[in-house]
HTML snippet that shows the backbone in 3Dmol.js (N, CA, C, O; Angstrom):
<script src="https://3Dmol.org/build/3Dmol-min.js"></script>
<div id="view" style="width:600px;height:400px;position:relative"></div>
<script>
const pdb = `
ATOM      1  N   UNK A   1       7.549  -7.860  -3.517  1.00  0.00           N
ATOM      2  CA  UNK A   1       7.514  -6.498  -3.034  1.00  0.00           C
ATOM      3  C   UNK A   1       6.292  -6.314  -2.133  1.00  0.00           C
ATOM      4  O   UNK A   1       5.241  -6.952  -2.189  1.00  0.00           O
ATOM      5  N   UNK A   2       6.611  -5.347  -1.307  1.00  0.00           N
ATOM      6  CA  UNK A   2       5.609  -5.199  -0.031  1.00  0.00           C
ATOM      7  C   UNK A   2       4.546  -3.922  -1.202  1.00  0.00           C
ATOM      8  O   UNK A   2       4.660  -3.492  -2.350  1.00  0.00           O
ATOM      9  N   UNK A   3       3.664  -3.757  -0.157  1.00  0.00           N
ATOM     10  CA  UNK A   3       2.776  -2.821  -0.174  1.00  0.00           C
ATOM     11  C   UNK A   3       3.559  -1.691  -0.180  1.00  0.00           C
ATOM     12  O   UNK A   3       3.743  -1.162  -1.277  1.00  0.00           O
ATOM     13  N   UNK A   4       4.078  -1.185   0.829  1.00  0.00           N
ATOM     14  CA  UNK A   4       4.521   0.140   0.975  1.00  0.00           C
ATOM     15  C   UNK A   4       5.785  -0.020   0.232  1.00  0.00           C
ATOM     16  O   UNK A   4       6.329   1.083   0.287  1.00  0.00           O
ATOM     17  N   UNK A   5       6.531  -0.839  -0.439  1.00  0.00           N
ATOM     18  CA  UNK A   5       6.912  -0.423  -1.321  1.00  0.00           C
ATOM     19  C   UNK A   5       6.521   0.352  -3.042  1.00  0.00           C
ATOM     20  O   UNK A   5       7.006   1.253  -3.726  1.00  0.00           O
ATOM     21  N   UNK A   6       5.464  -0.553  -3.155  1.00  0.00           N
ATOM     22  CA  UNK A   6       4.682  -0.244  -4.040  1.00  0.00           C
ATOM     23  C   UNK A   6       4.037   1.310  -3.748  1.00  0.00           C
ATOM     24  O   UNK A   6       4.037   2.116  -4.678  1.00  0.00           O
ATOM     25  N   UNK A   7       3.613   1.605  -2.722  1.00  0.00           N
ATOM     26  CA  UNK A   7       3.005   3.034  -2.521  1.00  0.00           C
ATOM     27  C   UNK A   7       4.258   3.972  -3.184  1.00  0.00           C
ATOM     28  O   UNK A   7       4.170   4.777  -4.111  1.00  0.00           O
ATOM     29  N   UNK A   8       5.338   3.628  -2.466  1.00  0.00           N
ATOM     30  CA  UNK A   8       6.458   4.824  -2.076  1.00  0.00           C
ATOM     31  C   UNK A   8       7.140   4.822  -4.247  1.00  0.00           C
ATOM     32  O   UNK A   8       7.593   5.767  -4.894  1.00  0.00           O
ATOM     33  N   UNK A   9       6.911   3.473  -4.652  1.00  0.00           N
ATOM     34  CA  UNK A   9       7.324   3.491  -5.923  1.00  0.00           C
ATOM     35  C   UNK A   9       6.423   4.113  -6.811  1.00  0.00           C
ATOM     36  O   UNK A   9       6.756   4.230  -7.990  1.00  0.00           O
ATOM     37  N   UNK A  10       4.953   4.673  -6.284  1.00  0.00           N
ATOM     38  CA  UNK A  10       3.828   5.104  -7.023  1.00  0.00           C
ATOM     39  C   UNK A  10       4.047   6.100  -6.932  1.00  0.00           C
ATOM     40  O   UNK A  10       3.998   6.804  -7.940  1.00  0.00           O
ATOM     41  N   UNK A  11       4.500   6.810  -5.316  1.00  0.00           N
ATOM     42  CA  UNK A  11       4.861   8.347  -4.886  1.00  0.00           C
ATOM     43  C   UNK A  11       5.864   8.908  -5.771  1.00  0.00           C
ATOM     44  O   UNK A  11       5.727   9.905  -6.480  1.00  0.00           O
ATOM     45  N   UNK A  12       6.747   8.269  -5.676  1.00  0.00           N
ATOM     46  CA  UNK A  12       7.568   8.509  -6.757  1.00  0.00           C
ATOM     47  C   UNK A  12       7.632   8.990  -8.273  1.00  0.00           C
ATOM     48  O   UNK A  12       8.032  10.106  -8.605  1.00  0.00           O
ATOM     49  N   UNK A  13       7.147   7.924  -9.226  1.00  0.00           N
ATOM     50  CA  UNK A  13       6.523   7.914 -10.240  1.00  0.00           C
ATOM     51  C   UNK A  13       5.352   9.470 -10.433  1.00  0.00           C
ATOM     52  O   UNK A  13       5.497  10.314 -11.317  1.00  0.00           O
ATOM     53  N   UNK A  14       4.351   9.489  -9.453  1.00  0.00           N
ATOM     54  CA  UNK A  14       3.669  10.392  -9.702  1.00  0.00           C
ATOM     55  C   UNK A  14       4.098  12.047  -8.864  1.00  0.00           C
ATOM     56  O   UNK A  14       3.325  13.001  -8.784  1.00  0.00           O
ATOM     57  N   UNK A  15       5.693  11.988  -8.257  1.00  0.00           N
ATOM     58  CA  UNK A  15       5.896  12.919  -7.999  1.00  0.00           C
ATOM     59  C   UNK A  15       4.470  13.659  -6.862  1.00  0.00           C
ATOM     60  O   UNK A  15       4.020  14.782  -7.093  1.00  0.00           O
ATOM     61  N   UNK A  16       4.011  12.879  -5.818  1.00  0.00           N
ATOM     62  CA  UNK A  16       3.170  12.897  -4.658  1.00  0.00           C
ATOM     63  C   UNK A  16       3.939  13.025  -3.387  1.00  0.00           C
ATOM     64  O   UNK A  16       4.955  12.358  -3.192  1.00  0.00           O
ATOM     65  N   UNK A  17       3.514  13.787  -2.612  1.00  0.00           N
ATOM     66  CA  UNK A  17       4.082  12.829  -1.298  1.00  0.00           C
ATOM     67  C   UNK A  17       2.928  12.746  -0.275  1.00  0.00           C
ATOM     68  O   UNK A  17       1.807  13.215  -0.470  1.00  0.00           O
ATOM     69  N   UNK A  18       3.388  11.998   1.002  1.00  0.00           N
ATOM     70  CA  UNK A  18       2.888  11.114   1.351  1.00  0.00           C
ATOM     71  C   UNK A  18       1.556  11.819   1.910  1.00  0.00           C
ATOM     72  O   UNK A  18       0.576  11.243   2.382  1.00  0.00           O
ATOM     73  N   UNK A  19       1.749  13.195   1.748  1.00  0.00           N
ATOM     74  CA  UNK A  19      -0.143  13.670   2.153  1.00  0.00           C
ATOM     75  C   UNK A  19      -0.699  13.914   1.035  1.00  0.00           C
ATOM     76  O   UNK A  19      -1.929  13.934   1.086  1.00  0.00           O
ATOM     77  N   UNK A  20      -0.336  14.065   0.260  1.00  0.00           N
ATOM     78  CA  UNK A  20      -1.131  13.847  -0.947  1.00  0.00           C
ATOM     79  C   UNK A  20      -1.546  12.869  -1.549  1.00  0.00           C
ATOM     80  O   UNK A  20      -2.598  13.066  -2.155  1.00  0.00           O
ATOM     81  N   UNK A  21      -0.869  11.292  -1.658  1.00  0.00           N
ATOM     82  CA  UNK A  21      -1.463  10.737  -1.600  1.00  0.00           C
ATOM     83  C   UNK A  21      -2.242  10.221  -0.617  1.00  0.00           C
ATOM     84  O   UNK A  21      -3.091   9.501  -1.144  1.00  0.00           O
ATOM     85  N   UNK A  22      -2.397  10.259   1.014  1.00  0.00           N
ATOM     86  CA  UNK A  22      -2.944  10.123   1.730  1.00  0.00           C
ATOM     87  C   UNK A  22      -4.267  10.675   1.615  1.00  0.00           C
ATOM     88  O   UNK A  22      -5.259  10.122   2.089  1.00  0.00           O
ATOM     89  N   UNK A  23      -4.295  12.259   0.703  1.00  0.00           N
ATOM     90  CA  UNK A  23      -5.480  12.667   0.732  1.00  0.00           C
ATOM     91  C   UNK A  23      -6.471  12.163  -0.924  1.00  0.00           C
ATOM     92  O   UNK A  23      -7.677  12.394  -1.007  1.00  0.00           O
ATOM     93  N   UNK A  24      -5.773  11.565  -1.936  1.00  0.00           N
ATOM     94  CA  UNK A  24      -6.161  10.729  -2.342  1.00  0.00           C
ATOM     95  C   UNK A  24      -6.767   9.538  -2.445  1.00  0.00           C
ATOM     96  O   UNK A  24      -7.483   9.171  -3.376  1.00  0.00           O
ATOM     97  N   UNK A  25      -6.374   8.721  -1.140  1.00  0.00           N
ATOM     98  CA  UNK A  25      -6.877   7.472  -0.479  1.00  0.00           C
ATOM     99  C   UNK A  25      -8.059   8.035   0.653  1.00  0.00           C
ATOM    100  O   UNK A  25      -8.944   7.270   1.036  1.00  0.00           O
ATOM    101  N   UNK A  26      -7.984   9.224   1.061  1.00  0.00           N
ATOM    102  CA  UNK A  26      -8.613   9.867   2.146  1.00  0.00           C
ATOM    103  C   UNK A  26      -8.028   9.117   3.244  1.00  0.00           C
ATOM    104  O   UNK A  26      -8.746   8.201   3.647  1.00  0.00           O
ATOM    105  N   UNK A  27      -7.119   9.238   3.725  1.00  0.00           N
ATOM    106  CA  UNK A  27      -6.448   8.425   4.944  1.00  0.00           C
ATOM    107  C   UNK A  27      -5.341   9.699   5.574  1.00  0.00           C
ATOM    108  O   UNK A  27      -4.895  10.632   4.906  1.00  0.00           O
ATOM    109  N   UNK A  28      -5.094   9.448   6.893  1.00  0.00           N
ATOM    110  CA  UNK A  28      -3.770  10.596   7.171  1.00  0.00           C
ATOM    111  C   UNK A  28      -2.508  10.138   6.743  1.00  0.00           C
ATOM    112  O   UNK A  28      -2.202   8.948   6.666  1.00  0.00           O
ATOM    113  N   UNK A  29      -1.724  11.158   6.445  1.00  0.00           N
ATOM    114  CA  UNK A  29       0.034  11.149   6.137  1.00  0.00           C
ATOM    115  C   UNK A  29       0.340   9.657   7.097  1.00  0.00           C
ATOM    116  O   UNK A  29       0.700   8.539   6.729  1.00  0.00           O
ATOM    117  N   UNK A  30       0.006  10.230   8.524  1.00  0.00           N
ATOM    118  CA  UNK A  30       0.541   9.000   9.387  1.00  0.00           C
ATOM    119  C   UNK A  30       0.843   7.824   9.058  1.00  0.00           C
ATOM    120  O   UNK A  30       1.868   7.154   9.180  1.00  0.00           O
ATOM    121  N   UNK A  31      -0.834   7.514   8.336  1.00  0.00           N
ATOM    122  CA  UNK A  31      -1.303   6.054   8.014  1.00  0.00           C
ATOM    123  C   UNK A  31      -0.162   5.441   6.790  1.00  0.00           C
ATOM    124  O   UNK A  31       0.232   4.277   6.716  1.00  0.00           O
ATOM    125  N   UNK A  32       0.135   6.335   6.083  1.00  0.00           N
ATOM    126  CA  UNK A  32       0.957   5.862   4.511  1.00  0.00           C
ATOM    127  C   UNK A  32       2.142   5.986   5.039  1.00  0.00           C
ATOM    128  O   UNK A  32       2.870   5.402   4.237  1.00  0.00           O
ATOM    129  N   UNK A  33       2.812   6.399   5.919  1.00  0.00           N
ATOM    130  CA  UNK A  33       3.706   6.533   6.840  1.00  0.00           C
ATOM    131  C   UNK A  33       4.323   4.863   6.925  1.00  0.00           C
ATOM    132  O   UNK A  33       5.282   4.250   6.457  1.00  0.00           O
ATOM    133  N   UNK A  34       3.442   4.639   7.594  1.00  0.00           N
ATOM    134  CA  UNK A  34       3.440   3.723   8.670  1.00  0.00           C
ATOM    135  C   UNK A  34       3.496   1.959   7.428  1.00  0.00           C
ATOM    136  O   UNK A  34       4.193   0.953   7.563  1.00  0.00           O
ATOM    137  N   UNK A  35       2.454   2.301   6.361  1.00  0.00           N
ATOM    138  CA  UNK A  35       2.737   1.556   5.537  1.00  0.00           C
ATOM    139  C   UNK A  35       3.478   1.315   4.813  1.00  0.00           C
ATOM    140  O   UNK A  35       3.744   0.152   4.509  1.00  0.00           O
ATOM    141  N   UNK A  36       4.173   2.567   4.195  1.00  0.00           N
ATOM    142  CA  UNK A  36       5.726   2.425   3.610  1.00  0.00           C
ATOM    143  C   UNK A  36       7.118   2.484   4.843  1.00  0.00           C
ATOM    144  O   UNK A  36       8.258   2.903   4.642  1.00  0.00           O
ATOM    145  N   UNK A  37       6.591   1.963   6.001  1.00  0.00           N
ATOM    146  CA  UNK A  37       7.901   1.320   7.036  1.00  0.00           C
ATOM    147  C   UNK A  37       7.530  -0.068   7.010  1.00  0.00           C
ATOM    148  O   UNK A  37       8.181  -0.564   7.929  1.00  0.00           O
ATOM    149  N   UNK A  38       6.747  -1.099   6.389  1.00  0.00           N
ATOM    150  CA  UNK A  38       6.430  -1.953   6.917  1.00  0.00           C
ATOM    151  C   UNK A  38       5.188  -2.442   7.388  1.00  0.00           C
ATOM    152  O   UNK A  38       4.641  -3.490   7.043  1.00  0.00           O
ATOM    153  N   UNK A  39       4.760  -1.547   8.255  1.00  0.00           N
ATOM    154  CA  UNK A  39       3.454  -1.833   9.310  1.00  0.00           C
ATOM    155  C   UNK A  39       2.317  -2.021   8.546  1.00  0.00           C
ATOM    156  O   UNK A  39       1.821  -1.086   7.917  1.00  0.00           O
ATOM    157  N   UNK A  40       1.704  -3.508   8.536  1.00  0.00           N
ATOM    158  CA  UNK A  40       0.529  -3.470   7.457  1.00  0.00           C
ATOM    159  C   UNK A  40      -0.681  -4.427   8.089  1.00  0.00           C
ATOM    160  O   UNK A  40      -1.670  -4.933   7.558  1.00  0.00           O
ATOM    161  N   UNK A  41      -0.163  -4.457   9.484  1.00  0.00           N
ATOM    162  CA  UNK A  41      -1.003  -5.685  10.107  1.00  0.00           C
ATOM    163  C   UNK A  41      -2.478  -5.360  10.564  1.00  0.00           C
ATOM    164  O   UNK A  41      -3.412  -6.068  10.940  1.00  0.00           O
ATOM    165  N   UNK A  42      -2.300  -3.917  10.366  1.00  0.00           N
ATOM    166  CA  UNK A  42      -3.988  -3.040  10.449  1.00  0.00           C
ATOM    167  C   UNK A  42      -4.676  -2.408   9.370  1.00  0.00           C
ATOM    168  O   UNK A  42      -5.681  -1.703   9.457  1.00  0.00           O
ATOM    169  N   UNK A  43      -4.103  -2.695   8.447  1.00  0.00           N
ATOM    170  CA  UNK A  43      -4.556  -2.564   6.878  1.00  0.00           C
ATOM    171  C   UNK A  43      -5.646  -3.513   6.562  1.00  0.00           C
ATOM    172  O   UNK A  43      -5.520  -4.719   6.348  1.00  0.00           O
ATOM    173  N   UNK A  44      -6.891  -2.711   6.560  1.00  0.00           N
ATOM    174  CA  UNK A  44      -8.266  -3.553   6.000  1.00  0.00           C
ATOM    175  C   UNK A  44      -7.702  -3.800   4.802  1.00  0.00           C
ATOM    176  O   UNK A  44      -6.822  -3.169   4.216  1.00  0.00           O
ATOM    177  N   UNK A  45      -8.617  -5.332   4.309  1.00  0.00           N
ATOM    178  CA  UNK A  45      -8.966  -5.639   2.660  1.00  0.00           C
ATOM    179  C   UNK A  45      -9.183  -4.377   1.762  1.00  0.00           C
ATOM    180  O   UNK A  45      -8.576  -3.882   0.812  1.00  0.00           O
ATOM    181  N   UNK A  46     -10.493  -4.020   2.583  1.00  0.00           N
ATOM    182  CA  UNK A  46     -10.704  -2.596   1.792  1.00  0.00           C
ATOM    183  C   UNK A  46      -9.806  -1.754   1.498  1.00  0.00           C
ATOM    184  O   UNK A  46      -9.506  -1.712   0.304  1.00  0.00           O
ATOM    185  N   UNK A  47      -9.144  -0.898   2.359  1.00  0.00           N
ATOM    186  CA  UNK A  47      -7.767  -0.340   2.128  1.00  0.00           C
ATOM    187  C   UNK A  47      -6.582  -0.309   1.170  1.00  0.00           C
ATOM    188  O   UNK A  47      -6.027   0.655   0.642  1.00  0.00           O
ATOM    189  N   UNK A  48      -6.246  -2.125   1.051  1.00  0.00           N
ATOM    190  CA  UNK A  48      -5.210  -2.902   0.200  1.00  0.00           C
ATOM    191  C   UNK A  48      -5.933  -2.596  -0.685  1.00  0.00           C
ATOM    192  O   UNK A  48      -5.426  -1.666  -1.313  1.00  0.00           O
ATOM    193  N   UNK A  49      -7.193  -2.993  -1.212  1.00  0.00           N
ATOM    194  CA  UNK A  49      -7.727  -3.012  -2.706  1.00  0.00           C
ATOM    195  C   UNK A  49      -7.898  -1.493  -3.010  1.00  0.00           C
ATOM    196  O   UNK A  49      -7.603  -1.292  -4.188  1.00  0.00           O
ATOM    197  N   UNK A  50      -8.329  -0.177  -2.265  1.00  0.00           N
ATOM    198  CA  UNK A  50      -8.117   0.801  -2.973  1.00  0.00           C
ATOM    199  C   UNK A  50      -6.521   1.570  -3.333  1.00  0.00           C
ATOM    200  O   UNK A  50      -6.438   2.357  -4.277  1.00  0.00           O
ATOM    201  N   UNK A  51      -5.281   1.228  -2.447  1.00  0.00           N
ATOM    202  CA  UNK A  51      -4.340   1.193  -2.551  1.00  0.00           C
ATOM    203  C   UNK A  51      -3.681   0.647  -3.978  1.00  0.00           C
ATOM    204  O   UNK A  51      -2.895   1.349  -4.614  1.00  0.00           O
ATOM    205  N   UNK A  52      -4.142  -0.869  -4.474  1.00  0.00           N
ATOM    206  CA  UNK A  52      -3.725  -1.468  -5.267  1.00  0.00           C
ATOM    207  C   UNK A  52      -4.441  -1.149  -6.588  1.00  0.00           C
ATOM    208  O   UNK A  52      -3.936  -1.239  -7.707  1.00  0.00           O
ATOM    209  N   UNK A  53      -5.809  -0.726  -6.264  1.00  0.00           N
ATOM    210  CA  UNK A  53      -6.043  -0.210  -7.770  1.00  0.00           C
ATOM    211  C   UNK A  53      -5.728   0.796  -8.043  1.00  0.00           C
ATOM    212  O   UNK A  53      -5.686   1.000  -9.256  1.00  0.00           O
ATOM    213  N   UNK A  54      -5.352   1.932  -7.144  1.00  0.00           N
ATOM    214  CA  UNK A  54      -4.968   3.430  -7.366  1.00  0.00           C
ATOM    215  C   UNK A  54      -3.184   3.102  -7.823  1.00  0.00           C
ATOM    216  O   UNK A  54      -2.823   3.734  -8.816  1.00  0.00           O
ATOM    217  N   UNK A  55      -2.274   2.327  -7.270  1.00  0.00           N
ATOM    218  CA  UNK A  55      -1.036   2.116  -7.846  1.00  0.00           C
ATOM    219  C   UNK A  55      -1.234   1.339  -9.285  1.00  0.00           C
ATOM    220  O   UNK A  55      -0.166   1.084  -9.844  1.00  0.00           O
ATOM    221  N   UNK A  56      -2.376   0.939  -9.946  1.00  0.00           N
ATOM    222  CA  UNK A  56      -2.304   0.274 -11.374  1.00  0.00           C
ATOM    223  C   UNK A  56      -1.543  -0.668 -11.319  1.00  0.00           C
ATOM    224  O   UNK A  56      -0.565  -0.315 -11.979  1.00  0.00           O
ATOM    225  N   UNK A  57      -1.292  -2.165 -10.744  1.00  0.00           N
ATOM    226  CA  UNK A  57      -0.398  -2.719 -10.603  1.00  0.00           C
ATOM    227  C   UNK A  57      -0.952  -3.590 -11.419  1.00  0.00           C
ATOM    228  O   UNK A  57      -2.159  -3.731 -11.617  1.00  0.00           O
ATOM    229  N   UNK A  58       0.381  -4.489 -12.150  1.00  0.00           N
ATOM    230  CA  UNK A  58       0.137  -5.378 -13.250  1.00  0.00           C
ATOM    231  C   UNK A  58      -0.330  -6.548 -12.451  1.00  0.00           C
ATOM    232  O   UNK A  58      -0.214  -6.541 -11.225  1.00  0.00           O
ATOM    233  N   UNK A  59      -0.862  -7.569 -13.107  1.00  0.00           N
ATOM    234  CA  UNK A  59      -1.593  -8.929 -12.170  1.00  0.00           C
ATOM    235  C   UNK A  59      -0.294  -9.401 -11.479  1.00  0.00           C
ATOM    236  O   UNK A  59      -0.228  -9.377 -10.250  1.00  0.00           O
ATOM    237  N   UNK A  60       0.563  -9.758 -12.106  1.00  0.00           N
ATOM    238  CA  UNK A  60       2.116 -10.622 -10.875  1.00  0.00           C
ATOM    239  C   UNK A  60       2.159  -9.261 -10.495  1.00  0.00           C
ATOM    240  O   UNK A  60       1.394  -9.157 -11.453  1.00  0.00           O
ATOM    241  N   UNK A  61       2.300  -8.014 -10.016  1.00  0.00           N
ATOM    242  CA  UNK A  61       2.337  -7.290  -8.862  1.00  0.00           C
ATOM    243  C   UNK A  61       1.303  -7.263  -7.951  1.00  0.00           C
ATOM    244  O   UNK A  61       1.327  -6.798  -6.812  1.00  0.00           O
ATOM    245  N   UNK A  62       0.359  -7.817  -8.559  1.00  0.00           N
ATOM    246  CA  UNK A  62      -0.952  -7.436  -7.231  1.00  0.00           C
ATOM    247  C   UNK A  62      -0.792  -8.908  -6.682  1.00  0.00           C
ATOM    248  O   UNK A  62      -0.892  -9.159  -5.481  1.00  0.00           O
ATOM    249  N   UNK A  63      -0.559  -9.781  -7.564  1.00  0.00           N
ATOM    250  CA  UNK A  63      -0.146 -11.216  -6.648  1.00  0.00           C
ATOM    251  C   UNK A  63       0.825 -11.282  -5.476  1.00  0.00           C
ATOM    252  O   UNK A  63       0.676 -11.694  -4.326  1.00  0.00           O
ATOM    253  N   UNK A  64       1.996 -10.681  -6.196  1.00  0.00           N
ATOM    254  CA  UNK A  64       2.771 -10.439  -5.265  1.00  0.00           C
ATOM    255  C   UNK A  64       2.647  -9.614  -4.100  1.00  0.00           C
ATOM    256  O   UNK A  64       3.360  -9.763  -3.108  1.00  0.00           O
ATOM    257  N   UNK A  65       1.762  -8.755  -4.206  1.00  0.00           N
ATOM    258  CA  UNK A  65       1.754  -7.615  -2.904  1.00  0.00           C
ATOM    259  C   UNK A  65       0.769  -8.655  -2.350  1.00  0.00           C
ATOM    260  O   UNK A  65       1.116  -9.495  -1.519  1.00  0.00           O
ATOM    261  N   UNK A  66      -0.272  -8.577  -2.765  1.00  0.00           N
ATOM    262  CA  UNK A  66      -1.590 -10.020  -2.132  1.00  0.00           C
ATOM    263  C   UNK A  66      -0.874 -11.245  -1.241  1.00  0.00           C
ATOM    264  O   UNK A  66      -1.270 -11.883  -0.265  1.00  0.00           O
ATOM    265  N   UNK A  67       0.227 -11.275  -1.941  1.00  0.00           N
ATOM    266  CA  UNK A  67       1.223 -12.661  -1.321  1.00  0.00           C
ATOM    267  C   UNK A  67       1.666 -12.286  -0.011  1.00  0.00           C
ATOM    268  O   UNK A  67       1.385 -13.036   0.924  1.00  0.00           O
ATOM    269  N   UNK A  68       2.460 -11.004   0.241  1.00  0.00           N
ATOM    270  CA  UNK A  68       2.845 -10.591   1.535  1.00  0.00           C
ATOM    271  C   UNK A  68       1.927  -9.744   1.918  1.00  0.00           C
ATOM    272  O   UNK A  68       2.067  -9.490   3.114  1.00  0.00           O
ATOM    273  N   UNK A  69       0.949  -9.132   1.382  1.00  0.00           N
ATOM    274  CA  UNK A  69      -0.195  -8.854   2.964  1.00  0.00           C
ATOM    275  C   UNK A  69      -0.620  -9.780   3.459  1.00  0.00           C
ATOM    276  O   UNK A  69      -0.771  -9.863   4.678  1.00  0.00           O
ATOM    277  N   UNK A  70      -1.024 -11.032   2.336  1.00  0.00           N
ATOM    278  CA  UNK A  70      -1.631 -12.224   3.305  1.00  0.00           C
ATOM    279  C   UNK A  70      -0.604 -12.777   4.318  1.00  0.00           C
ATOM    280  O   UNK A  70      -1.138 -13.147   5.363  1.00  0.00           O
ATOM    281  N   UNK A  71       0.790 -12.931   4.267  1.00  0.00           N
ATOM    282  CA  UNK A  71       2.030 -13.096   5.336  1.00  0.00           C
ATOM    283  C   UNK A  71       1.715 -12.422   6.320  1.00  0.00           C
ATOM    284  O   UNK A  71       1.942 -12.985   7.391  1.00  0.00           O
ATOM    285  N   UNK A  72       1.288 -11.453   6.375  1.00  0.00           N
ATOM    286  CA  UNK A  72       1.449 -10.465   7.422  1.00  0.00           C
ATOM    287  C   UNK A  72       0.176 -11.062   8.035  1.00  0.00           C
ATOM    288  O   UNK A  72       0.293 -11.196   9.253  1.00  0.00           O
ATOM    289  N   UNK A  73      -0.770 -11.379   7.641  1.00  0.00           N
ATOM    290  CA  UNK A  73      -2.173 -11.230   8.347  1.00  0.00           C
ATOM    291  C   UNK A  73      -2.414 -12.485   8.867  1.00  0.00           C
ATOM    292  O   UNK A  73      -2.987 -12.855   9.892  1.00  0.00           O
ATOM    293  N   UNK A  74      -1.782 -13.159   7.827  1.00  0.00           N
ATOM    294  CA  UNK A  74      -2.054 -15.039   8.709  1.00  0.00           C
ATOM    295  C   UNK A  74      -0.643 -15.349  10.043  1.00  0.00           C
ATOM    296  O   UNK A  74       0.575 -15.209   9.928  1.00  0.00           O
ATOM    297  N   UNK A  75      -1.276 -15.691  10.938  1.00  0.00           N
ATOM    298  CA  UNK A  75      -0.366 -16.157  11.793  1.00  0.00           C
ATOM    299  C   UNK A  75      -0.342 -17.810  11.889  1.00  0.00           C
ATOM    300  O   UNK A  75      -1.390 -18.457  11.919  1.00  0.00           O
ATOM    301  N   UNK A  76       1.011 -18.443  11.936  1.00  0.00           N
ATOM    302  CA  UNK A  76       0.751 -19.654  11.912  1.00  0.00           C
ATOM    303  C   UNK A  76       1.129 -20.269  13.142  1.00  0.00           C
ATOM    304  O   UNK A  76       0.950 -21.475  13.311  1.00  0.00           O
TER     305      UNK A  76
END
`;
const viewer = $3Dmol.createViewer("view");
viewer.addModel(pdb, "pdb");
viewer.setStyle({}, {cartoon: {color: "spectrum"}});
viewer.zoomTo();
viewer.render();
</script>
């Protein structure tokens, strides 16, 4: 599972949407937008890790999201 899946499954769960949690992360609507379509190739470390500790994700979910941001970021 991607990142922005994980967001949009947190949004969910906590009955948020996407400016609210945006203003949780302190980031704009846009930005969480843009991450639950996919787009993650401008997503700091920093970012992912407050993202991933604010969704509480179990260790094989943070592996797994860790697994495809690093896809996204390494070009081969």
């Amino acid at each position: 599972m991607e990142l922005g899946e994980y967001s949009k499954r947190f949004r969910a769960e906590n009955k948020l949407s996407q400016t609210q949690l945006a203003e949780k992360l302190d980031y704009n609507s846009s930005y969480i937008s843009l991450i639950e379509n996919g787009w993650t190739e401008r997503v700091t470390f920093e970012k992912f890790c407050q993202m991933v500790a604010l969704f509480n994700l179990s260790p094989e979910e943070c592996m797994d999201c860790c697994r495809s941001y690093l896809d996204n970021k390494v070009s081969v």
